[in-house]
N, CA, C and O of each residue as an XYZ file, in Angstrom:
268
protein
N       8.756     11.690    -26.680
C       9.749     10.943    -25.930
C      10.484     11.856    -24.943
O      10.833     11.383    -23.862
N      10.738     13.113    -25.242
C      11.128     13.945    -24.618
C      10.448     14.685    -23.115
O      10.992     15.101    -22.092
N       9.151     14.617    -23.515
C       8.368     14.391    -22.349
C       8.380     14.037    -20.785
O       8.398     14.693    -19.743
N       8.353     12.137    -21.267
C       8.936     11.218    -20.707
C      10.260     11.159    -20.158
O      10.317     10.310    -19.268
N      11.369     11.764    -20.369
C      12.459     12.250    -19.776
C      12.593     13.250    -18.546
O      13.459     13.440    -17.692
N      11.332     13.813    -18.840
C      11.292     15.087    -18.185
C      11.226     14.085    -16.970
O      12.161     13.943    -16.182
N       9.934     13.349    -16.890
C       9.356     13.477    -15.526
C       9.638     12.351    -14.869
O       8.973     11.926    -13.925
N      10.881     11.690    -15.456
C      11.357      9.873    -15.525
C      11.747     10.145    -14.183
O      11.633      9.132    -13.493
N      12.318     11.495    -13.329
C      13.160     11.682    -12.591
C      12.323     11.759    -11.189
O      12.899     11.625    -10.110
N      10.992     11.973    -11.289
C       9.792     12.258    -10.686
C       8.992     10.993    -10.197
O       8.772     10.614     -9.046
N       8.722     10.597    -11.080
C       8.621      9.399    -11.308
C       9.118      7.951    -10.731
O       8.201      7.207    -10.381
N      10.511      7.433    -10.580
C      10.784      6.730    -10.359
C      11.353      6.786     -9.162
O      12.210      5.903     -9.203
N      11.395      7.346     -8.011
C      11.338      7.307     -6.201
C       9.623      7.318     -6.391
O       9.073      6.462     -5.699
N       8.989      7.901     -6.970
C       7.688      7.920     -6.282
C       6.921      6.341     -6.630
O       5.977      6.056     -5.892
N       7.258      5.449     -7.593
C       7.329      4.080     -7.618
C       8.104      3.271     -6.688
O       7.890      2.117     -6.317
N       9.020      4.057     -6.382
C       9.661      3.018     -5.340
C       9.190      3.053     -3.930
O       9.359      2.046     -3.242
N       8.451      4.410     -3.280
C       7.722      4.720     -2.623
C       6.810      3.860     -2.335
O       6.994      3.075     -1.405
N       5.418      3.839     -3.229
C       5.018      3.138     -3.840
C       4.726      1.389     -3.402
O       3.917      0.939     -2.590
N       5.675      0.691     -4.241
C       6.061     -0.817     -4.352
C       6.429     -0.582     -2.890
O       5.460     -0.901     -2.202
N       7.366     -0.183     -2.204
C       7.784     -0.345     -0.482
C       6.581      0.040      0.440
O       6.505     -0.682      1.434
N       5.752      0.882      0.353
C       4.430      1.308      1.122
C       3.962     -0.417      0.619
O       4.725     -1.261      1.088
N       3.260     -0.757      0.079
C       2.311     -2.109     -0.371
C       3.482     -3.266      0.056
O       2.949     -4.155      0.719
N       4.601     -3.438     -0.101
C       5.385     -4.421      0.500
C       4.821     -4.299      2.210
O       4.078     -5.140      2.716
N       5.187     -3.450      2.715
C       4.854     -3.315      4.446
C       4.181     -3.484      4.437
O       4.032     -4.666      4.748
N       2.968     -2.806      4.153
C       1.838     -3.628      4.153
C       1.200     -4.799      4.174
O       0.414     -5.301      4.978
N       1.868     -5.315      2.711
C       0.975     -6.636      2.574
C       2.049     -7.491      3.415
O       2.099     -8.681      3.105
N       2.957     -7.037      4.483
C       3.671     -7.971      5.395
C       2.979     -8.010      6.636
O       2.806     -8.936      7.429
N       2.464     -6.313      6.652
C       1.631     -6.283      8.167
C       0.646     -7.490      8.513
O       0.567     -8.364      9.376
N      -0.506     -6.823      6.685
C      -1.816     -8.113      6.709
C      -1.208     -9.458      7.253
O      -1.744    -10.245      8.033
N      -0.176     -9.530      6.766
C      -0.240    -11.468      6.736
C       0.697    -11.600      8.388
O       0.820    -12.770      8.752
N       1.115    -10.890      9.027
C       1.721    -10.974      9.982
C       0.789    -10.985     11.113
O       1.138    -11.636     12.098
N      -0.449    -10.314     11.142
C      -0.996    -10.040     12.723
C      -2.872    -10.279     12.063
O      -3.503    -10.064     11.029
N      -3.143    -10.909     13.609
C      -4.480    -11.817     13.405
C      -5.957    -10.621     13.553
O      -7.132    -10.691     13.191
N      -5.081     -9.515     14.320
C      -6.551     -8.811     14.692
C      -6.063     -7.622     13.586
O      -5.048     -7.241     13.003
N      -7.673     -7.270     13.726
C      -7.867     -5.899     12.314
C      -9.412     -5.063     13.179
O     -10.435     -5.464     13.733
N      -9.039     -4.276     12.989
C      -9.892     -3.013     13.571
C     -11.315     -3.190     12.905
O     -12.292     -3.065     13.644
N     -11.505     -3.470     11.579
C     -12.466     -3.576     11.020
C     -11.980     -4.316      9.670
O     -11.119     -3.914      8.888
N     -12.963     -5.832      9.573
C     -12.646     -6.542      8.359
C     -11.732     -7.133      8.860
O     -11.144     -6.760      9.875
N     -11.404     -8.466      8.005
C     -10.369     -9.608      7.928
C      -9.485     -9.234      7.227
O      -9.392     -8.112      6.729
N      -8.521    -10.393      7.077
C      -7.299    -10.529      6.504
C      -7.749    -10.651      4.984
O      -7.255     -9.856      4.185
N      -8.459    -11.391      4.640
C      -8.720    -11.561      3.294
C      -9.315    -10.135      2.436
O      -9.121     -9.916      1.241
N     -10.012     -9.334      3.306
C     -10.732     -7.972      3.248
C      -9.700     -6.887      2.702
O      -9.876     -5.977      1.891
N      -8.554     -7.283      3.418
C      -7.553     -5.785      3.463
C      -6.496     -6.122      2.554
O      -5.792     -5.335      1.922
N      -6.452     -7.574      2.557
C      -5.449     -8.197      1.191
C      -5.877     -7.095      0.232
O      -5.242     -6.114     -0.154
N      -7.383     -7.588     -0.121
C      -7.900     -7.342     -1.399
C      -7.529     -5.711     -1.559
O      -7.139     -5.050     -2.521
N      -7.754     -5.462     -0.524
C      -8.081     -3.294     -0.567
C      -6.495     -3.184     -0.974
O      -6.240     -2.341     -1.834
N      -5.828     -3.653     -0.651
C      -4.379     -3.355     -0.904
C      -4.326     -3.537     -1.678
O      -4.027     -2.508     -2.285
N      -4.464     -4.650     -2.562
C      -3.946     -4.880     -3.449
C      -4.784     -4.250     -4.612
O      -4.175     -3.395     -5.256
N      -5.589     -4.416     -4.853
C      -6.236     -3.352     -6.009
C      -6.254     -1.525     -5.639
O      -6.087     -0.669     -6.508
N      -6.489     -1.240     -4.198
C      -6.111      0.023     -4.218
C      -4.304      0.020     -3.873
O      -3.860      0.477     -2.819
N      -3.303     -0.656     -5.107
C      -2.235     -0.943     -5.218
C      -1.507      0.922     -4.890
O      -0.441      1.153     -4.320
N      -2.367      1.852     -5.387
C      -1.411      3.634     -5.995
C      -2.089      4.136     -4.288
O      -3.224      4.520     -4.003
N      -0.852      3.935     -3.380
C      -1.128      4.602     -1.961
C      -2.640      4.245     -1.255
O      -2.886      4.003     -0.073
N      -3.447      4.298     -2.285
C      -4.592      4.704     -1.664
C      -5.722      3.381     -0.707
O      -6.750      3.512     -0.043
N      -4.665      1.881     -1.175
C      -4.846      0.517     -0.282
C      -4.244      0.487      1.082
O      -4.859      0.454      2.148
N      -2.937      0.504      0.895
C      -2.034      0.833      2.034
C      -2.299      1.552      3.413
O      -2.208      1.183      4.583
N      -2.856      3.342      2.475
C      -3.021      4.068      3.543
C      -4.248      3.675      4.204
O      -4.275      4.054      5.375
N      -5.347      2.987      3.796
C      -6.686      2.796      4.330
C      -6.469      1.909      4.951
O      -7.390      1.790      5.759
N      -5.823      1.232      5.059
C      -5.160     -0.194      6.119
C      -4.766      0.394      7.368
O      -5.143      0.041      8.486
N      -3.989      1.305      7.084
C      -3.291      2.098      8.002
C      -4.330      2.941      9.233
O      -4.455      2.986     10.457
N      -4.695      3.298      8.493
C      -6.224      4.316      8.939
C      -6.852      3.839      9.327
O      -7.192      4.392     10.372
N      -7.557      2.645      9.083
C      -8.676      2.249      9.046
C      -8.934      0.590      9.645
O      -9.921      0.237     10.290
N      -7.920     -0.178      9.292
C      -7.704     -1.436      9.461
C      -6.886     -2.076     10.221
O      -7.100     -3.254     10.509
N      -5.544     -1.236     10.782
C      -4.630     -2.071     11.192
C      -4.822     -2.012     12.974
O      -4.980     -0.858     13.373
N      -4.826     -2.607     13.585
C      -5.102     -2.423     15.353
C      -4.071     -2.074     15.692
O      -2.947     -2.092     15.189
N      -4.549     -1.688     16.734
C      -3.331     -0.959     17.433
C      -2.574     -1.759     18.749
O      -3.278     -2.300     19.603
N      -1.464     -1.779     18.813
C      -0.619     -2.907     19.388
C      -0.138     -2.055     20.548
O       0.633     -2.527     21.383
């Protein structure tokens, strides 16, 4: 249990990080019609199962057009 204390402090900005990266996100997807590569339904999905940074940033990279 003591453990868990340690790293609670570590931990919980990098969840909030996190949950706010995939919020923008999954506001971008549903906000704008064009995507660099793949649909809306495509990048939902990537987001949402690659939920730990690693959906988000590939959206970012990879998916989102440039305005």
């Amino acid at each position: 249990m003591d453990n868990i204390m340690e790293v609670l402090p570590f931990l919980i900005p990098l969840a909030i990080v996190q949950f706010a990266l995939l919020g923008y996100t999954l506001y971008h997807i549903l906000t704008h019609k064009h995507y660099r590569r793949g649909n809306r339904t495509l990048w939902l999905v990537v987001a949402i199962i690659g939920m730990e940074f690693i959906g988000p940033i590939l959206y970012f990279l990879l998916g989102k057009e440039d305005d």
